[in-house]
C-alpha positions as CSV (number, residue, x, y, z in Angstrom):
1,X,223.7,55.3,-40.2
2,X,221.9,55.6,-37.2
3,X,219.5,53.0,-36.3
4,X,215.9,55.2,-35.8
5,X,213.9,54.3,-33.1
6,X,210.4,52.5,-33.7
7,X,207.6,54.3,-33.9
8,X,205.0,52.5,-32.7
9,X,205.1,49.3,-29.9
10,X,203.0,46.1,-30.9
11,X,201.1,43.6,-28.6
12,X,199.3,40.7,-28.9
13,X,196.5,38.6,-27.7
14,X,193.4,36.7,-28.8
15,X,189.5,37.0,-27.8
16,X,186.9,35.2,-28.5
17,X,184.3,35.8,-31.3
18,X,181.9,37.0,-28.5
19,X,184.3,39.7,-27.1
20,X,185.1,40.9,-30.8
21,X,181.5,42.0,-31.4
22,X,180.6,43.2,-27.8
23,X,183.6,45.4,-28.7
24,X,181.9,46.3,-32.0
25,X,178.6,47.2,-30.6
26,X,179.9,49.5,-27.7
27,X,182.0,51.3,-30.1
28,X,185.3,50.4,-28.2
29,X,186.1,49.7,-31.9
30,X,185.7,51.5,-34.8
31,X,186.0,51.4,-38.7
32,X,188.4,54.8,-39.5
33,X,186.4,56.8,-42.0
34,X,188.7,56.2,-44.5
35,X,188.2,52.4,-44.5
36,X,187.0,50.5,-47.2
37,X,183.2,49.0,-47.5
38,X,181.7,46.0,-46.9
39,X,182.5,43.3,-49.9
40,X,181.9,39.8,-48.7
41,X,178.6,37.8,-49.9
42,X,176.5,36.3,-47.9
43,X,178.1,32.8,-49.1
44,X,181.2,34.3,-48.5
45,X,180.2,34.7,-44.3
46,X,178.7,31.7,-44.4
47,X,182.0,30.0,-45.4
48,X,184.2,31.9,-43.3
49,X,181.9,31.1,-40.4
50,X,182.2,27.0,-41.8
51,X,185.9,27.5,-41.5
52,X,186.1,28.7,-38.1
53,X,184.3,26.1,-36.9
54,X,187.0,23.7,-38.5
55,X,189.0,25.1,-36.8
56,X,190.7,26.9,-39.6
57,X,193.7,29.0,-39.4
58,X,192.8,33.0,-39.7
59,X,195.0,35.5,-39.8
60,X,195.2,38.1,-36.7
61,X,193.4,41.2,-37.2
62,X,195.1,44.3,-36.7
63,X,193.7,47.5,-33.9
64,X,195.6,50.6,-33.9
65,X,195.2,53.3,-30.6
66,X,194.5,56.2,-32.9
67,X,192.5,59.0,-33.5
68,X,189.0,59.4,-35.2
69,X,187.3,63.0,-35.2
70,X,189.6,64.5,-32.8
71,X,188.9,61.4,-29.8
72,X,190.8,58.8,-28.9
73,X,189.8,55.5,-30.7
74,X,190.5,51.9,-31.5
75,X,190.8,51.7,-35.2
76,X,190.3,48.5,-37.1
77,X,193.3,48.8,-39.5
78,X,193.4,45.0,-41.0
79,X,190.3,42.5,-40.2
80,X,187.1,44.5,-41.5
81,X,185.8,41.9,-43.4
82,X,186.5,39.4,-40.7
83,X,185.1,40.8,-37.9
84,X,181.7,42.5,-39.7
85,X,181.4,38.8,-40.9
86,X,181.5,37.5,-37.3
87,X,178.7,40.4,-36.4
88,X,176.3,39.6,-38.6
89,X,176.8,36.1,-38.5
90,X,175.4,36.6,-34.9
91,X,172.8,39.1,-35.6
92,X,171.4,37.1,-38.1
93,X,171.4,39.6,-41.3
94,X,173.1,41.2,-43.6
95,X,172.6,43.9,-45.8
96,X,170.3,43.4,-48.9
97,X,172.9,44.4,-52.0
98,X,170.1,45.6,-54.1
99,X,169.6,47.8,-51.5
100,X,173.2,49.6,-50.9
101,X,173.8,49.1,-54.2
102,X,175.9,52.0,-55.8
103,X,173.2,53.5,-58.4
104,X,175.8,53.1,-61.5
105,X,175.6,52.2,-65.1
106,X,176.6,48.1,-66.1
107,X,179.6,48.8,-67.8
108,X,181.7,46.6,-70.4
109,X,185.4,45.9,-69.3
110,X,186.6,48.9,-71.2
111,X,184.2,51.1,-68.8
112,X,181.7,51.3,-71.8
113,X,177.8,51.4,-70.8
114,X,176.6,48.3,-72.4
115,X,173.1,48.4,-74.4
116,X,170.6,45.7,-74.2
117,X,169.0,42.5,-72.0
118,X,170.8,40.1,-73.3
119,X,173.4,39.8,-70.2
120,X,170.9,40.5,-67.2
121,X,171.3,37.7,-65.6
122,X,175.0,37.8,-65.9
123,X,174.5,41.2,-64.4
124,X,172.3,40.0,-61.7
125,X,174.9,37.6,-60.7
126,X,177.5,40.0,-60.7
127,X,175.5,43.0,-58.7
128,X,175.2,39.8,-55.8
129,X,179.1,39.7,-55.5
130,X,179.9,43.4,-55.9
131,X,181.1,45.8,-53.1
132,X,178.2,47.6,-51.3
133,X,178.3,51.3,-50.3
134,X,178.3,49.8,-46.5
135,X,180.1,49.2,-43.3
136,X,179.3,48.1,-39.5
137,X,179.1,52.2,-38.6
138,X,176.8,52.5,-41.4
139,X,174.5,50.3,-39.8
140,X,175.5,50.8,-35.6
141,X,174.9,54.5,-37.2
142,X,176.6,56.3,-34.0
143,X,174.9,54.0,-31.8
144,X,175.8,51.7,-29.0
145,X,173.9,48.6,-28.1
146,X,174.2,47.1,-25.1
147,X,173.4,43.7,-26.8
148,X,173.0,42.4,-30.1
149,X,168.9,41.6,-29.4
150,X,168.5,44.9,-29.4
151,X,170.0,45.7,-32.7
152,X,168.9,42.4,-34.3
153,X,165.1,43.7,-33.5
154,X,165.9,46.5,-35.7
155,X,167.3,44.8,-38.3
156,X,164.0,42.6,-38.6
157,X,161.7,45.2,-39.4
158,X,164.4,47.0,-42.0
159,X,164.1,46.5,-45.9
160,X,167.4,46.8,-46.0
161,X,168.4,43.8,-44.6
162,X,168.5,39.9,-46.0
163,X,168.3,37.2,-42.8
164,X,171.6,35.4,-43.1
165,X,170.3,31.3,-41.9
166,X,172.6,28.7,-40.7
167,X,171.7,24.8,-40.1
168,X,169.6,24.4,-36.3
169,X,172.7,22.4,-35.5
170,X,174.9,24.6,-36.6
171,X,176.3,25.8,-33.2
172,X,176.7,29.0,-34.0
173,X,176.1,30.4,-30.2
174,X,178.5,28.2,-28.6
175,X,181.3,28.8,-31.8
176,X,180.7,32.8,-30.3
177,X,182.2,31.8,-27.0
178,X,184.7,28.9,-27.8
179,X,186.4,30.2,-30.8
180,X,189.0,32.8,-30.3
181,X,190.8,35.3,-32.7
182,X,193.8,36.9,-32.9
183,X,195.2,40.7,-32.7
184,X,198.1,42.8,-33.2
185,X,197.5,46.4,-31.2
186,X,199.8,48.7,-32.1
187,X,200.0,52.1,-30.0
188,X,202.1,55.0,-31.0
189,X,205.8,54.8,-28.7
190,X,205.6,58.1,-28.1
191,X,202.6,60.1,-27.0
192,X,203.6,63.3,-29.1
193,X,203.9,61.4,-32.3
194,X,201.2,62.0,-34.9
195,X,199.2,59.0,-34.6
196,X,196.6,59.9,-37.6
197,X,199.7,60.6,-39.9
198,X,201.6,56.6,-38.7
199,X,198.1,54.7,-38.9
200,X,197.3,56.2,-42.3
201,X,200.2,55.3,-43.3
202,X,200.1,51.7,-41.8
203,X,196.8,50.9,-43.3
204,X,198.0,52.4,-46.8
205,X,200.5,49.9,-46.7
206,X,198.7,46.8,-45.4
207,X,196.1,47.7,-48.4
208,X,197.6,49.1,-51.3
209,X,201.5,48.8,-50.8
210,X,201.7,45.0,-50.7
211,X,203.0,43.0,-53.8
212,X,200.3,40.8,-54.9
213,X,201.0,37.5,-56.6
214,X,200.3,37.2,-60.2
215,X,197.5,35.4,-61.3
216,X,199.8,32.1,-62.0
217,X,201.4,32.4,-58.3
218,X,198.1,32.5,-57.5
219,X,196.9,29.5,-58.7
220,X,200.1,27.6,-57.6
221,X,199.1,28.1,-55.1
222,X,196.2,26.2,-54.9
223,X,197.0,23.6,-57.8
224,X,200.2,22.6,-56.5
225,X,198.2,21.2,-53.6
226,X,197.9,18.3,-55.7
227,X,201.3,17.7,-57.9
228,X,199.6,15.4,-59.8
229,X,197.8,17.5,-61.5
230,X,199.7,20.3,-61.9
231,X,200.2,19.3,-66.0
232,X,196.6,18.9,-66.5
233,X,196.1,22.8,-65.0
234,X,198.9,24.0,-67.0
235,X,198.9,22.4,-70.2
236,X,202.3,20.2,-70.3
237,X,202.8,16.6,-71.6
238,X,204.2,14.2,-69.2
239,X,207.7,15.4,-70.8
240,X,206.8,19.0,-69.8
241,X,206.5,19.8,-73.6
242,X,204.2,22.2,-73.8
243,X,200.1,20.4,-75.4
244,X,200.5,23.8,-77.5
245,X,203.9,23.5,-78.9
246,X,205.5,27.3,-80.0
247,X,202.0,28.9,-80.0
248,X,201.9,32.6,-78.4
249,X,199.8,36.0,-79.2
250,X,202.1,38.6,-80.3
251,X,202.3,41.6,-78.0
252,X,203.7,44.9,-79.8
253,X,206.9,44.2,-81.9
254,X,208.9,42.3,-80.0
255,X,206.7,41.0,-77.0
256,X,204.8,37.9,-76.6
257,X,201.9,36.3,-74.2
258,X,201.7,32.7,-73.5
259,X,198.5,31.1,-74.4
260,X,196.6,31.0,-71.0
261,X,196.0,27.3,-71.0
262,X,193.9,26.9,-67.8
263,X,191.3,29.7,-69.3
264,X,190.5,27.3,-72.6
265,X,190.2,24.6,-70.1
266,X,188.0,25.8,-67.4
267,X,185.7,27.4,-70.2
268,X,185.4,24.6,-72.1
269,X,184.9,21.9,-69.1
270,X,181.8,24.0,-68.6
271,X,180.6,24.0,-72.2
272,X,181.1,20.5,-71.9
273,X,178.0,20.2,-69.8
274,X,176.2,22.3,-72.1
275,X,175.7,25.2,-69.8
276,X,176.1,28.8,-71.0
277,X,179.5,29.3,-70.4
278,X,180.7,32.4,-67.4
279,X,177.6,33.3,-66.0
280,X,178.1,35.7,-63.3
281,X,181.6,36.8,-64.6
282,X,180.6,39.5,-66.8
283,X,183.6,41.6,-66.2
284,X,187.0,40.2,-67.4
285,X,188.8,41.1,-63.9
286,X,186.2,38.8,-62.3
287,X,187.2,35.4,-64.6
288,X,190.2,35.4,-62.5
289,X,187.6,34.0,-59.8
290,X,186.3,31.3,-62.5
291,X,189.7,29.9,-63.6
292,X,190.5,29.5,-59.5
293,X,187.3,27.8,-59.1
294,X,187.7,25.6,-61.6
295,X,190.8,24.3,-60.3
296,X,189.3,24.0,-56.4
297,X,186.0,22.0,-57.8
298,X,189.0,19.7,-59.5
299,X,190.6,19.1,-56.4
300,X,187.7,18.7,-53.8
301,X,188.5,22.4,-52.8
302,X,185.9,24.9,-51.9
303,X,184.6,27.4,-54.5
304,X,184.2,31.2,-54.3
305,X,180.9,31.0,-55.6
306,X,178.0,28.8,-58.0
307,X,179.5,25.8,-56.8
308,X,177.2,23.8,-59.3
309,X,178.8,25.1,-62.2
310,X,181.2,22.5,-63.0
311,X,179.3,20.0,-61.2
312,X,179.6,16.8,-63.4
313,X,183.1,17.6,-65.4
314,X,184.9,15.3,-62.9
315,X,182.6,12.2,-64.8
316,X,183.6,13.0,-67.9
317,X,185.5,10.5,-70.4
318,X,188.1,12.8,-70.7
319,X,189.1,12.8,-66.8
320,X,188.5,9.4,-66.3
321,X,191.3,7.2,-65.9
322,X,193.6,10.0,-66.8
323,X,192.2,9.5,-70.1
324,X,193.5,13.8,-70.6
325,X,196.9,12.7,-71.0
326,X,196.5,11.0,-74.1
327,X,194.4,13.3,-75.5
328,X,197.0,16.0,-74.4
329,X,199.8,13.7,-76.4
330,X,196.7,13.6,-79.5
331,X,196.2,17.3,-79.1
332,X,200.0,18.7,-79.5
333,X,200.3,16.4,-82.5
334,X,197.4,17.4,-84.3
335,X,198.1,21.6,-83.0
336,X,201.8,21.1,-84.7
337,X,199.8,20.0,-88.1
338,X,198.3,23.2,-87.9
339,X,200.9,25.4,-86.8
340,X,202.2,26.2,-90.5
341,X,199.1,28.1,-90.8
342,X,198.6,29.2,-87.4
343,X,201.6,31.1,-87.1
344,X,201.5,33.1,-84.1
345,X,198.4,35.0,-83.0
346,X,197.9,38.3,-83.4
347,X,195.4,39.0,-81.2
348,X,193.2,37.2,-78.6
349,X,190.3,37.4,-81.1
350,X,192.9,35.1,-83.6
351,X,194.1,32.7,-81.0
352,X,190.5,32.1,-79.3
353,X,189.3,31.2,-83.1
354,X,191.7,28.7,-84.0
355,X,192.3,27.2,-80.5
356,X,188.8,26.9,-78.5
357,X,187.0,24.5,-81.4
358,X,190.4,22.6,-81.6
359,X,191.0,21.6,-78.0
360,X,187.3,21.3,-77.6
361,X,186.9,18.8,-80.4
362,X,190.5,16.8,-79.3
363,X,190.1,16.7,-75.4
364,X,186.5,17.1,-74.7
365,X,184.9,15.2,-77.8
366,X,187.7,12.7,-78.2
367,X,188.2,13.4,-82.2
368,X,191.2,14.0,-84.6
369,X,191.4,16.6,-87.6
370,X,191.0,15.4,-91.3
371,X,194.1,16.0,-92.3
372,X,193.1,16.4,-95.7
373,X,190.7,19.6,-95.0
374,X,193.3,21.2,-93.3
375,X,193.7,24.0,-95.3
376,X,190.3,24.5,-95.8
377,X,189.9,24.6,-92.2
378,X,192.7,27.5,-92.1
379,X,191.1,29.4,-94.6
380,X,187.4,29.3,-92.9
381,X,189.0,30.6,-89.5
382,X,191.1,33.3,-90.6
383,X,188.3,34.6,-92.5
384,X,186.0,34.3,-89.3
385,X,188.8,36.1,-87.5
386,X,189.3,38.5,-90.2
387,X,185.8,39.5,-89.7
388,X,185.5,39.9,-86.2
389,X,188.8,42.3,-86.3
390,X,186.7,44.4,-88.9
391,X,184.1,45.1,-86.3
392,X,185.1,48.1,-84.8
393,X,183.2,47.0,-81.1
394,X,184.5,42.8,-81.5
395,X,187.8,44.6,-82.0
396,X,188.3,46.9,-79.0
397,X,186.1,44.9,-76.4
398,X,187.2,41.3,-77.5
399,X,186.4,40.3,-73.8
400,X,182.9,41.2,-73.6
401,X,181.4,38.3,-72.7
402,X,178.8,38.3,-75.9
403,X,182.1,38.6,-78.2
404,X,183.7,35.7,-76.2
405,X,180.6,33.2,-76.3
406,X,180.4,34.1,-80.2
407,X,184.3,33.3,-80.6
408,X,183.8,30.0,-78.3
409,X,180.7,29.1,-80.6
410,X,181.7,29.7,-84.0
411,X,185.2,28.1,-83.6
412,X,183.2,24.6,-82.6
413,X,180.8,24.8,-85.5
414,X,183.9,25.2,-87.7
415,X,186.0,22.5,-86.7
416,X,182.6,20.1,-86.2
417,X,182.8,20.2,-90.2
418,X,186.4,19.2,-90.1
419,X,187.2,16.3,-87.4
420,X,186.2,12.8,-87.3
């Protein structure tokens, strides 16, 4: 087969942080209209700003010679959320969320409207790290400025605009002209191709096309940082017997889940300090963030966001001395005196019952079942299962955060009657 020449040629180079807004402002180059919006926080700049000043590694962002409304244009294919960062890291601002907000109902995990106050702060929390209905041409609005004074002014006087502060010491103005960053520009080979129709393409598959890792490749990937600790994250005795011997929820007829060890931890390291447990991380696809930030606050890492919620778990009995790993010995022990009535689960709403007041009681409060209330103990949880699979709403949006801080609760209070 014959080999089909490229398409497009690539170069490279680097500028510094200075030249990548001057760039932005004079419209030499442009977000194509079919790029994303905005979605980084405020803390989020602030900490990408923090890393280029360490001197951090970050990745080159891609500029494609393109097309946009018939003209000839730069398009910024890969590196929005980089270089906006950058811009209004120097202008000072950024754009109030409130503000941009898409005007949409709260909705549960399972895209239901959800009724009541009871989760508005969780909701508040979540509207500050949500995507806004904004970009850099949203604000440069067709405009170019010949400096960023003149644009900053504007912003001052706007409502719809947050100032974004860094420390007097920071040395933010001299980071502008020292720091470079990188670039891939790729131009079409041959000036009859359709460049609209390859750089579509190109940014379809930097965005969408990719493989993503799973949400345990993911986390490798930050708690093998430290190897030690890799069996505390994922549940295994020093033996690499699993702390929950045989235990799985039952997917379909044949198919079976792994019990998610690092989401009973993280949860219940936080209910450990007696804090409402996921605040902020109303939506299920969100606790993702949680579990990851958990395992950063473990290891010194930096967190996504709330960095005080898990402050204090690191003085805990439990982590102390390594103390976990004999509770994780106490803990499969005393989960195998169970598992003739455990079973496996049928359902999340079964496993969270029987397992979140047993590991909290072992690991976190340091206590053992009464082996003669076992069956008792059995018989009160399946019932409190049994009921919560009888409520039609508990039932289909078992990750609602009210159903999941009832499950958490409830499981405690039972096993408090039976441990010692």
């Amino acid at each position: 087969m014959a080999i089909t020449t490229p398409k497009t040629r690539t170069y490279y180079g680097e500028y510094t942080l200075k030249h990548w807004i001057d760039l932005m402002l004079s419209g030499n180059i442009i977000l194509p209209s079919y790029q994303r919006s905005f979605a980084w926080t405020a803390e989020k700049i602030q900490r990408f700003i923090l890393s280029l000043q360490k001197g951090d590694y970050v990745p080159p962002v891609i500029i494609a010679a393109g097309e946009e409304n018939g003209a000839s244009a730069n398009l910024i294919l890969d590196g929005q959320q980089r270089l906006t960062s950058v811009l209004l890291a120097a202008l000072g601002y950024v754009p109030s969320r409130d503000k941009w907000q898409d005007e949409k109902p709260f909705m549960d995990e399972n895209g239901q409207e959800e009724d009541g106050d009871e989760q508005a702060n969780d909701r508040q929390v979540e509207l500050e790290d949500s995507t806004v209905a904004w970009s850099f041409r949203t604000m440069l609005g067709g405009k170019v400025y010949a400096t960023r004074e003149t644009l900053k002014k504007e912003l001052s006087t706007s409502d719809y605009y947050n100032e974004l502060k860094f420390p007097e010491d920071f040395g933010l103005e001299e980071l502008l002209v020292t720091r470079h960053l990188g670039f891939l520009y790729i131009v079409p080979a041959d000036s009859s191709a359709d460049a609209q129709k390859i750089f579509t393409k190109l940014f379809y598959s930097i965005n969408y096309e990719g493989v993503r890792l799973s949400k345990l490749e993911s986390r490798k990937a930050l708690y093998y940082q430290d190897p030690a600790m890799t069996n505390f994250f994922e549940g295994y005795l020093d033996n690499k017997q699993d702390v929950l011997p045989g235990l799985y929820i039952a997917k379909g007829a044949v198919g079976k889940e792994k019990i998610d060890w690092l989401r009973y931890l993280s949860i219940l390291s936080q209910k450990s300090l007696g804090q409402e447990v996921l605040t902020g991380y109303r939506r299920e696809v969100s606790r993702e963030d949680f579990y990851k930030d958990y395992v950063s606050y473990m290891l010194g890492l930096e967190q996504q966001k709330n960095p005080e919620k898990f402050e204090g778990v690191k003085d805990k009995e439990y982590y102390k001395d390594e103390a976990w790993k004999t509770r994780y010995e106490i803990l499969h022990e005393e989960a195998g005196k169970l598992k003739e009535w455990m079973g496996h689960f049928a359902s999340i709403i079964d496993a969270d019952y029987w397992l979140f007041g047993l590991i909290f009681s072992i690991v976190f409060d340091n206590k053992t079942l009464k082996e003669d209330s076992l069956e008792k103990l059995a018989k009160e949880l399946r019932e409190l299962a049994n009921r919560a699979k009888r409520d039609e709403k508990h039932r289909s949006r078992p990750n609602q955060l009210t159903y999941l801080r009832k499950r958490i609760n409830d499981s405690i209070r039972i096993y408090n009657k039976y441990v010692s």
